[in-house]
C-alpha positions as CSV (number, residue, x, y, z in Angstrom):
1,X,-44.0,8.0,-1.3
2,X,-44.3,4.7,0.9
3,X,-41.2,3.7,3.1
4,X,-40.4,0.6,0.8
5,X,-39.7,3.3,-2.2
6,X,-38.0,6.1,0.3
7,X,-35.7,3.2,1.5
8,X,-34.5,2.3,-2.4
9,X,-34.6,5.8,-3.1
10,X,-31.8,6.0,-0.2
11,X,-30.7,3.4,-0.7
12,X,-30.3,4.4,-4.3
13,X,-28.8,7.8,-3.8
14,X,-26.4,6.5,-1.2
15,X,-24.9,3.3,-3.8
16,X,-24.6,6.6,-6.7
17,X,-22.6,8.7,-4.2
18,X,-20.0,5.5,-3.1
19,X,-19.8,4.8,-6.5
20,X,-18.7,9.1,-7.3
21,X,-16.1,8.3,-4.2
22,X,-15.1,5.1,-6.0
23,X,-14.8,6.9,-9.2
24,X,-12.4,9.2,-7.6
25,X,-10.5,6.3,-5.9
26,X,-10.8,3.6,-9.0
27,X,-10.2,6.7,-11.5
28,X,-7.1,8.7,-10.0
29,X,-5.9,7.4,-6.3
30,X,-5.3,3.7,-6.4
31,X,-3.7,3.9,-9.9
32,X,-1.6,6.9,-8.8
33,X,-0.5,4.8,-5.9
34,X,0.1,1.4,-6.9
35,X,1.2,-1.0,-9.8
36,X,-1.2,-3.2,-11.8
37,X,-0.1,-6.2,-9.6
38,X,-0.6,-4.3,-6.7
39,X,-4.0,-3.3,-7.7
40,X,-4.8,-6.7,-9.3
41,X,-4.0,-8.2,-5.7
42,X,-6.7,-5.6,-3.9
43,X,-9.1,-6.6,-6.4
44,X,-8.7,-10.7,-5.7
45,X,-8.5,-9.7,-2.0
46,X,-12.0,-7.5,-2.4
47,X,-14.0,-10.0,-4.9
48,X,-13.0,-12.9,-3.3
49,X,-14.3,-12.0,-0.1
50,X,-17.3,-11.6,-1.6
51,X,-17.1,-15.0,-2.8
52,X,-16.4,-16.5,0.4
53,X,-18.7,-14.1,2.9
54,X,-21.8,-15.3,0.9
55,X,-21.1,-19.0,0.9
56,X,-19.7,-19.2,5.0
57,X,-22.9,-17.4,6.3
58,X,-24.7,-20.8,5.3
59,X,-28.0,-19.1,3.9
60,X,-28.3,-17.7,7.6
61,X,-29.0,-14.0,6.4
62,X,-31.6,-15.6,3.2
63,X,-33.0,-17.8,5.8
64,X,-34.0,-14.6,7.5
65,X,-35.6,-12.7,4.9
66,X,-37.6,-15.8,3.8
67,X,-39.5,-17.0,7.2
68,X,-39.6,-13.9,8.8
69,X,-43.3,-13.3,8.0
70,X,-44.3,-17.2,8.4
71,X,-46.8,-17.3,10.5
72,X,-45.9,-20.5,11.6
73,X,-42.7,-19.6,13.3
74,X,-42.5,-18.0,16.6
75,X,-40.8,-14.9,15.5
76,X,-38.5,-13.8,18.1
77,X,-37.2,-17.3,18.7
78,X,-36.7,-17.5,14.9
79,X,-35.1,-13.9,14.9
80,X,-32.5,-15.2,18.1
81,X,-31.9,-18.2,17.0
82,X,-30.8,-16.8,13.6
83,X,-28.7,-13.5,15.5
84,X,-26.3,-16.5,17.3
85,X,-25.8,-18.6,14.7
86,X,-24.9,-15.7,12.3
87,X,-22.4,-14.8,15.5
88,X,-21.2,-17.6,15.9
89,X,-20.0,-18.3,12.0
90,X,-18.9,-14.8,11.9
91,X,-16.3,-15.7,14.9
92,X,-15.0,-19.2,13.6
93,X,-14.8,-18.2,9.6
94,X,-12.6,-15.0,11.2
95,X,-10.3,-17.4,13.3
96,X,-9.7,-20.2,10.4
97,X,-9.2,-17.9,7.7
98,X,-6.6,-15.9,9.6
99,X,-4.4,-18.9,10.5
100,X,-5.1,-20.9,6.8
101,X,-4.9,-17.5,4.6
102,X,-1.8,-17.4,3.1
103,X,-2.0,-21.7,2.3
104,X,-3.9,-19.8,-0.4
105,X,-0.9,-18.0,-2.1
106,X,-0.1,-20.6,-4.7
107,X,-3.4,-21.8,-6.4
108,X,-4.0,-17.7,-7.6
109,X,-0.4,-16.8,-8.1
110,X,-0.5,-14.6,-4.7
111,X,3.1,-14.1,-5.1
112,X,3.7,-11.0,-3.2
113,X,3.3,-10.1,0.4
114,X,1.5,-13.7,1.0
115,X,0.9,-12.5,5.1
116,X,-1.6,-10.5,3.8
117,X,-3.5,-13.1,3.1
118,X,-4.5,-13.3,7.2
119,X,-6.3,-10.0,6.0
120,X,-8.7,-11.7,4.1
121,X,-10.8,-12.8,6.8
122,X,-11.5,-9.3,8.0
123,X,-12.9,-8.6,4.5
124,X,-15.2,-11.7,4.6
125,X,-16.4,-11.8,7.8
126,X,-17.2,-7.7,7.4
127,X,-19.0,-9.2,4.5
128,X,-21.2,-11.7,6.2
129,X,-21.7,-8.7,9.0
130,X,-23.1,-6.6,6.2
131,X,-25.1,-9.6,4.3
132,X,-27.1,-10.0,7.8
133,X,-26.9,-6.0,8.5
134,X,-29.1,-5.6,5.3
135,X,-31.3,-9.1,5.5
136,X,-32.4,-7.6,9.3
137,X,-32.6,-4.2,8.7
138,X,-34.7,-4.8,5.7
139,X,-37.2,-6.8,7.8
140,X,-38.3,-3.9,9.7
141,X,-38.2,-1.3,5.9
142,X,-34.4,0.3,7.1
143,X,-32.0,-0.8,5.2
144,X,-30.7,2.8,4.1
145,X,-27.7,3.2,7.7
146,X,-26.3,-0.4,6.4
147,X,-26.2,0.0,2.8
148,X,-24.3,3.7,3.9
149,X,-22.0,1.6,6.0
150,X,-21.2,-0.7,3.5
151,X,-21.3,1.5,-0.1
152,X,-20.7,4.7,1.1
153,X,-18.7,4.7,4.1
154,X,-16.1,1.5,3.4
155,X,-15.2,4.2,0.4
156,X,-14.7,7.2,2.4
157,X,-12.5,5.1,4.9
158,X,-10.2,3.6,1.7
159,X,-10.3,7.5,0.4
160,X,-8.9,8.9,3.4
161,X,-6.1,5.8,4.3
162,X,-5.5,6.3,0.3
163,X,-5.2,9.9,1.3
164,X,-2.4,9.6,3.8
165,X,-0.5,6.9,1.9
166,X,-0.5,10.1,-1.2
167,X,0.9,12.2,1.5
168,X,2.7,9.6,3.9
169,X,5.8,7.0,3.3
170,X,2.9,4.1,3.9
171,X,3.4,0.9,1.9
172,X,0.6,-0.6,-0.5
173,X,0.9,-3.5,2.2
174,X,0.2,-0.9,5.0
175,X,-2.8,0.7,3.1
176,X,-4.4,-3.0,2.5
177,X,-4.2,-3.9,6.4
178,X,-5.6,-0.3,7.6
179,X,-8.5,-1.3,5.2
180,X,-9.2,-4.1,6.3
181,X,-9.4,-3.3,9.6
182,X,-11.8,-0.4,9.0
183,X,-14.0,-2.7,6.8
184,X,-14.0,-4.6,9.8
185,X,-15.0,-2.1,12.0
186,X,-17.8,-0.8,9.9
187,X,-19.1,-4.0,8.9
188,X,-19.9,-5.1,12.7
189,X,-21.4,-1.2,13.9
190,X,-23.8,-1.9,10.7
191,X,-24.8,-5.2,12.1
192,X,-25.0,-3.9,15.0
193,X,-27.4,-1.1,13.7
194,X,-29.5,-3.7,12.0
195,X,-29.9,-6.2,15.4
196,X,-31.1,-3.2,17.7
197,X,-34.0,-2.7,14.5
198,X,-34.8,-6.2,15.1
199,X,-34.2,-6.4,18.7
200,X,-33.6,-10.1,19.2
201,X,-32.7,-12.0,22.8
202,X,-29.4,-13.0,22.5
203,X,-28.5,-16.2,24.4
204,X,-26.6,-19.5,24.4
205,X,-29.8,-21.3,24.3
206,X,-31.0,-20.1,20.6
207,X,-27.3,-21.8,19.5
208,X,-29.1,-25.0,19.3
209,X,-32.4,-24.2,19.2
210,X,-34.5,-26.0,16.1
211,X,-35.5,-24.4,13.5
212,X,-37.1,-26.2,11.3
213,X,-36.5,-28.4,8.8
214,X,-38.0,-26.0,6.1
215,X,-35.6,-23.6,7.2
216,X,-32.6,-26.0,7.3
217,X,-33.6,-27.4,3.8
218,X,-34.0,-23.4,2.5
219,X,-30.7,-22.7,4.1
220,X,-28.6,-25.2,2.4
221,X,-30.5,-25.0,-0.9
222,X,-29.5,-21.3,-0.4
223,X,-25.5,-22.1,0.0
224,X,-25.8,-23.7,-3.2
225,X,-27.7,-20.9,-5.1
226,X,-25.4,-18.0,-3.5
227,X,-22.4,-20.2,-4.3
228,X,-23.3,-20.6,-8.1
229,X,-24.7,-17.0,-8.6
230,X,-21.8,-15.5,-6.8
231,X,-19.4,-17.8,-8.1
232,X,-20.1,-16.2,-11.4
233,X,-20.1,-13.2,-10.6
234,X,-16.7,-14.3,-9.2
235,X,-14.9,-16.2,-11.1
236,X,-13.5,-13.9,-13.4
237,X,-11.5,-12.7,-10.7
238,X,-10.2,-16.0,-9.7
239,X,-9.3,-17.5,-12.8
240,X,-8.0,-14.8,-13.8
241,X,-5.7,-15.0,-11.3
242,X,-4.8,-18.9,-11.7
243,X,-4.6,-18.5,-15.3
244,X,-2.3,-15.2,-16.0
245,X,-1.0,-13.2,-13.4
246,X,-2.1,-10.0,-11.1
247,X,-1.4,-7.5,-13.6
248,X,-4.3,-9.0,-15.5
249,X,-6.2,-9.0,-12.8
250,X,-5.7,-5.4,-11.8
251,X,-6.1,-4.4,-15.7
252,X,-9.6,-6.3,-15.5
253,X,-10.2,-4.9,-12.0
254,X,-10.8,-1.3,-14.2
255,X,-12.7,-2.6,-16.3
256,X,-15.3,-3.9,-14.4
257,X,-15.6,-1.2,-11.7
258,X,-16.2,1.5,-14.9
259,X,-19.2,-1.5,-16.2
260,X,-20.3,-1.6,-12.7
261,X,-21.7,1.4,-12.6
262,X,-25.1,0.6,-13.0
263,X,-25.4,-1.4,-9.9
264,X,-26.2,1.6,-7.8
265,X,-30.1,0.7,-7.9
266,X,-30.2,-2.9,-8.3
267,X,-28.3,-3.4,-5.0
268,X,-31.3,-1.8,-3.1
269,X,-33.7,-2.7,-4.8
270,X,-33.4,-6.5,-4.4
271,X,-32.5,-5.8,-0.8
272,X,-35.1,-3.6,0.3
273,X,-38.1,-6.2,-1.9
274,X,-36.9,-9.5,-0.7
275,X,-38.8,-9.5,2.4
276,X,-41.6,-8.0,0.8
277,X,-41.2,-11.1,-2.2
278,X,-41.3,-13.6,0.1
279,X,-44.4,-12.2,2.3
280,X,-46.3,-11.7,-1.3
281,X,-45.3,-15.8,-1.9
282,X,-46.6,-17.1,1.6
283,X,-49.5,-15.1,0.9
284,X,-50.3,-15.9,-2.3
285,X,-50.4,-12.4,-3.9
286,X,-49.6,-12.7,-7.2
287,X,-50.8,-9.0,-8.0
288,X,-47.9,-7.7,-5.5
289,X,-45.5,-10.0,-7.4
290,X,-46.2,-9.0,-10.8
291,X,-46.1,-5.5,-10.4
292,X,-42.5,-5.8,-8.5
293,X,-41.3,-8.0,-11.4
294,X,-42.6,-5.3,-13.9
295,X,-41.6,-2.5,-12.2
296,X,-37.7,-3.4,-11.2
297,X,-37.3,-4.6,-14.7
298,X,-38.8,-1.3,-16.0
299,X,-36.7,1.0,-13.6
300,X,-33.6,-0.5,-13.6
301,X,-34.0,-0.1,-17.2
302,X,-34.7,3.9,-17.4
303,X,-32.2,5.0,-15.1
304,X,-29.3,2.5,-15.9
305,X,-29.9,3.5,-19.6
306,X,-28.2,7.2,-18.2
307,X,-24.7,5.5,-17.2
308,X,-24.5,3.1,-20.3
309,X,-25.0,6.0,-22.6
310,X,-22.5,8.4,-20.6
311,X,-19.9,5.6,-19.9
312,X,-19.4,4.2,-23.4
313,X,-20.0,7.5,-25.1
314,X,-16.8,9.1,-23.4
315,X,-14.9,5.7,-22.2
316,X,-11.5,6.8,-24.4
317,X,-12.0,10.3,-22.6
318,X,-12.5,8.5,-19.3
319,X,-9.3,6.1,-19.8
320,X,-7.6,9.6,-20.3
321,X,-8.0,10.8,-16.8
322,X,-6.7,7.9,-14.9
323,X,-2.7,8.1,-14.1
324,X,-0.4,6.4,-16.2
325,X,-3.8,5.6,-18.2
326,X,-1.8,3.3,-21.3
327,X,-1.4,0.4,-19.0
328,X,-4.9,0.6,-18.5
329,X,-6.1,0.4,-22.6
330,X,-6.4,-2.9,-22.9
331,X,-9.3,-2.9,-21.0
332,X,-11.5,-0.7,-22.9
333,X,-13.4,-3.0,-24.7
334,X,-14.3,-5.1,-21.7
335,X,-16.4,-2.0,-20.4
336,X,-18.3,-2.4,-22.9
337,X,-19.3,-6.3,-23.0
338,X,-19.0,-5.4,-18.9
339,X,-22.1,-3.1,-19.2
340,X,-23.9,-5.3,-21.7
341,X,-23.8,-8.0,-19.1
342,X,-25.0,-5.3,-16.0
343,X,-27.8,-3.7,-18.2
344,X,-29.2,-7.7,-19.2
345,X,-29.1,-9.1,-15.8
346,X,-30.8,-5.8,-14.3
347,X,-33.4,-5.7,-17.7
348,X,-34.7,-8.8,-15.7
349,X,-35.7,-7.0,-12.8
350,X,-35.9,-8.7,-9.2
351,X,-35.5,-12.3,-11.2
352,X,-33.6,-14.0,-8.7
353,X,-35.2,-12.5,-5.9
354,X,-38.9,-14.0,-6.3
355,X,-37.3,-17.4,-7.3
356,X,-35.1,-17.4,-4.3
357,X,-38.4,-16.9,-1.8
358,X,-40.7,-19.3,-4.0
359,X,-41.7,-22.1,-3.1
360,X,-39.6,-23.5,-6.1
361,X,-36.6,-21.8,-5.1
362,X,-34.7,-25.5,-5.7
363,X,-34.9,-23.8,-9.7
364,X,-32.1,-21.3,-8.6
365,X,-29.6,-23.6,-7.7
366,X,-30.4,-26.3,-10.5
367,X,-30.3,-23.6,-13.2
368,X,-26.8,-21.8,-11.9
369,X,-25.4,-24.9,-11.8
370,X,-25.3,-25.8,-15.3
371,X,-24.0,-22.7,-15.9
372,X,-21.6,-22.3,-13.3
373,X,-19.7,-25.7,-15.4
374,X,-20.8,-23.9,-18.6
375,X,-18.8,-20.6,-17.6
376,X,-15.7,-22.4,-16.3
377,X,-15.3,-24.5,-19.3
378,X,-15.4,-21.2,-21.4
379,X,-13.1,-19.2,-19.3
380,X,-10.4,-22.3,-19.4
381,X,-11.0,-21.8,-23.1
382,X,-11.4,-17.8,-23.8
383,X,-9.0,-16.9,-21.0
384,X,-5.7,-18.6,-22.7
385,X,-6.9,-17.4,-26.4
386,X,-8.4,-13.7,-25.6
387,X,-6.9,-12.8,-22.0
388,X,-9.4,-10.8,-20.2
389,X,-11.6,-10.1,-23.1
390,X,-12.3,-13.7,-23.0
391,X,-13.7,-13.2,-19.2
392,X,-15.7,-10.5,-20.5
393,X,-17.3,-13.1,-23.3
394,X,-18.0,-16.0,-20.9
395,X,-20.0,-13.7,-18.3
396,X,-22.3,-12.2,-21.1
397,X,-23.0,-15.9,-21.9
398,X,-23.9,-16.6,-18.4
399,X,-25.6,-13.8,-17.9
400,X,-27.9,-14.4,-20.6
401,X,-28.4,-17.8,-19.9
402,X,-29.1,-17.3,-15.9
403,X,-31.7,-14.5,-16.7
404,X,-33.1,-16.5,-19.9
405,X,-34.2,-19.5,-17.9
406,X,-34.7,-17.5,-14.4
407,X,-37.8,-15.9,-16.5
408,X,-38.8,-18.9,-18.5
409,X,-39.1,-20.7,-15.3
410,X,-40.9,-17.9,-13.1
411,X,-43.5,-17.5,-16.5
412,X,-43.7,-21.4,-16.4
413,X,-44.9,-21.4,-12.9
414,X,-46.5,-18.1,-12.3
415,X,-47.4,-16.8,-15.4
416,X,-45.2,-13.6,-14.5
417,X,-42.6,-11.8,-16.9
418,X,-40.8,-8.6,-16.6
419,X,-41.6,-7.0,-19.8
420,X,-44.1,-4.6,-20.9
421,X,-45.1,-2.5,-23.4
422,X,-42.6,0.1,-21.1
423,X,-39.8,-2.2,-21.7
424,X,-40.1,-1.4,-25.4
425,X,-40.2,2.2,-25.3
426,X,-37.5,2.7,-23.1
427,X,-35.3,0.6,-25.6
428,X,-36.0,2.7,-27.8
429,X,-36.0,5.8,-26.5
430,X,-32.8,5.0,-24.4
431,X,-31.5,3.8,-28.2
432,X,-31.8,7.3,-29.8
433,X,-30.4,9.3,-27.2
434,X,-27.2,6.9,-26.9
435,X,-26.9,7.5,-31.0
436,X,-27.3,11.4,-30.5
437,X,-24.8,11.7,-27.8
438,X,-22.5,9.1,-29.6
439,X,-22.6,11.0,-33.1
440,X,-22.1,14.9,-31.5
441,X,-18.5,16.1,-33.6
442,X,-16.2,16.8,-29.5
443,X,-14.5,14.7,-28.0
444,X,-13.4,14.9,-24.5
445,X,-15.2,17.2,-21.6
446,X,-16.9,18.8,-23.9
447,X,-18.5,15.8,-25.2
448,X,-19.0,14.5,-21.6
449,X,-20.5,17.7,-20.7
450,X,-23.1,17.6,-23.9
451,X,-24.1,13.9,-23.8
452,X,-24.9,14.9,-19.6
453,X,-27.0,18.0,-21.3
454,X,-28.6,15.9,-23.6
455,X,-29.8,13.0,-21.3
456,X,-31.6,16.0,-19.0
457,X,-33.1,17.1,-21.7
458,X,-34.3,14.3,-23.0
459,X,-35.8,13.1,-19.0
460,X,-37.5,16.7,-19.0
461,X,-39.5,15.9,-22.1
462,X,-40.5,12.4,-21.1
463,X,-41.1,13.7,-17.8
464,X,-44.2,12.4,-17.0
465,X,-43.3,9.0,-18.5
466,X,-40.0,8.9,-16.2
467,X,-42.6,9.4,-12.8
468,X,-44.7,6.8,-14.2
469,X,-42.2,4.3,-14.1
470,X,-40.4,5.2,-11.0
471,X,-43.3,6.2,-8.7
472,X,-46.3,4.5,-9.7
């Protein structure tokens, strides 16, 4: 096995095992501590940093990944240049959003404990530390100690504050700051981690030193693109917030961590392959880009075919286990339209990826942009009329338009497409063992138990098939 495939493989194993942790935490702690507002407010607080931390880095950390290889750029000026900068942003985002924070409160119905709102800066700028933690360490094929920082270990530090609110007389307000601070932390020892791979010389001279007006143009173009594709990614979140309440919100918020699931390989694998994308587009190797378009779509198929088919088999029984679990109901059916939307946008394999380090990388921002308006007209108008199903409805559409024209486009000018004759059989396959598990006559941890059984026995037939796709 190649470093490229050991790093996803950590990386792969390390996203599963934060999301076990978050299971514990999303499942049983959180709820058992705090109210649906409470938790609705630490899920606008979480998903809107993400919002923010991608669009304030300024395409710095894409800009990375993309010329890194160029031959035409002197690399460790490039790789200083970028280091400041990245610095720099992280310092004066962290300063302005601590003094303008809690201006926010009104426009999402933040009507409780507004000072935390100061808070939110340590979530974005540990956001943007990790963004260029992973874009660096990627560079040089290591990208499995950042990705542990930032999925594994930001869990284990929420588990253990959660731990001693359980057992202390801490206050949800308490909880959230002691988080933030230990996002904070981790966040800057990861991109710490990441510049000693890289190694760069850090000095006031690559503030201002040029970089290109490719690089300039890329970044900006990038802003754009991160700010559509994470804004929809986004948005349920915030107008969720601006259009109901925080109970919704934290109602929603359990929906889509139990439909987010499935993330735990796509997360590396677009990380670990975007240098490796945009070395195969200055080179010209379109045999190295077809076979990574073919094989992330065909992976993340197989594998995230396992959690659909255990998730919405046993969602009522996994509904059961969370504390006070009837508050929680409503979102059942959004797991489901939740997961729909995951397993499309991963079907498409590293899509956005080879778009984003093509030469026509422009496409990214033109096609999210008609759908960013597309998805905020239909959540003004399924929001009022279904509540959070109706955020559940407008994703799927986006999702299906985003990936629809990401791979019309890419075929258009490449002649690539992520499907294959694999795709097929792994629909299908994947089909019959979901109807199996679904029509076996238990319910509850038995059934969970049975569908687990089933799935393993069903990988240790199509053994050989399973390596094929994962290793070849």
């Amino acid at each position: 096995m190649n470093v490229s495939k050991k790093q996803i493989s950590s990386g792969a194993v390390i996203n599963i095992a934060g999301i076990l942790v978050g299971a514990v935490l999303n499942l049983w702690l959180l709820p058992e501590l705090f109210s649906t507002e409470e938790l609705g407010m630490y899920r606008w607080m979480e998903r809107t940093a993400v919002l923010l931390s991608n669009i304030l880095l300024f395409g710095v950390h894409r800009s990375f990944t993309k010329f890194h290889s160029d031959p035409n750029k002197d690399k460790k000026a490039f790789e200083s240049a970028v280091v400041g900068r990245s610095t720099l942003l992280m310092i004066v985002v962290g300063v302005v959003l601590f003094i303008v924070g809690p201006e926010l409160a009104p426009l999402f119905n933040f009507e409780k404990d507004v000072h935390l709102l100061r808070y939110l800066s340590f979530f974005v700028v540990s956001g943007m530390a990790f963004l260029m933690a992973v874009s660096a360490a990627a560079t040089t094929k290591r990208i499995a100690v950042p990705v542990f920082y930032k999925n594994l270990g930001l869990r284990i530090a929420m588990l253990v504050i959660g731990l001693a609110l359980l057992y202390y007389a801490f206050t949800f307000s308490q909880w959230l700051i002691a988080y933030a601070w230990a996002s904070l932390a981790l966040g800057l020892v990861a991109l710490l981690y990441a510049w000693n791979r890289v190694k760069p010389t850090f000095t006031w001279r690559h503030m201002g030193a040029p970089m290109g007006k490719d690089v300039q143009k890329f970044a900006w173009i990038s802003v754009f693109s991160v700010l559509i594709e994470i804004g929809i990614n986004t948005l349920d979140v915030q107008m969720l917030s601006m259009l109901t309440d925080m109970d919704s919100v934290g109602i929603y918020g359990m929906a889509f961590f139990i439909g987010s699931v499935i993330d735990g390989i796509r997360r590396p694998i677009n990380q670990m392959l975007a240098p490796q994308i945009s070395t195969s587009w200055n080179k010209n190797n379109m045999d190295v880009l077809r076979k990574i378009y073919e094989k992330t779509s065909s992976a993340q198929m197989l594998v995230n075919a396992a959690f659909v088919i255990m998730v919405m088999v046993n969602v009522q029984w996994i509904f059961s286990l969370i504390p006070d679990g009837e508050r929680f109901y409503p979102a059942i059916p959004v797991v489901g339209w939740t997961l729909a939307r995951k397993y499309i946008n991963a079907s498409f394999g590293s899509n956005g990826e080879i778009i984003a380090n093509s030469p026509f990388y422009k496409l990214n921002m033109q096609i999210g942009s008609i759908m960013l308006v597309i998805n905020i007209v239909l959540n003004f108008l399924f929001i009022p009329k279904y509540g959070i199903l109706g955020v559940a409805y407008s994703g799927l559409i986006a999702v299906l338009f985003v990936n629809a024209m990401r791979a019309f486009m890419i075929y258009r000018r490449s002649g690539l497409q992520p499907f294959t004759r694999e795709s097929l059989y792994i629909f299908m396959g994947s089909s019959v063992v979901g109807l199996v598990c679904y029509a076996l006559p238990v319910d509850g941890l038995v059934k969970f138990i049975l569908s687990g059984l089933i799935i393993l026995v069903a990988a240790a037939i199509f053994r050989k098939f399973i390596k094929h796709v994962l290793l070849r």
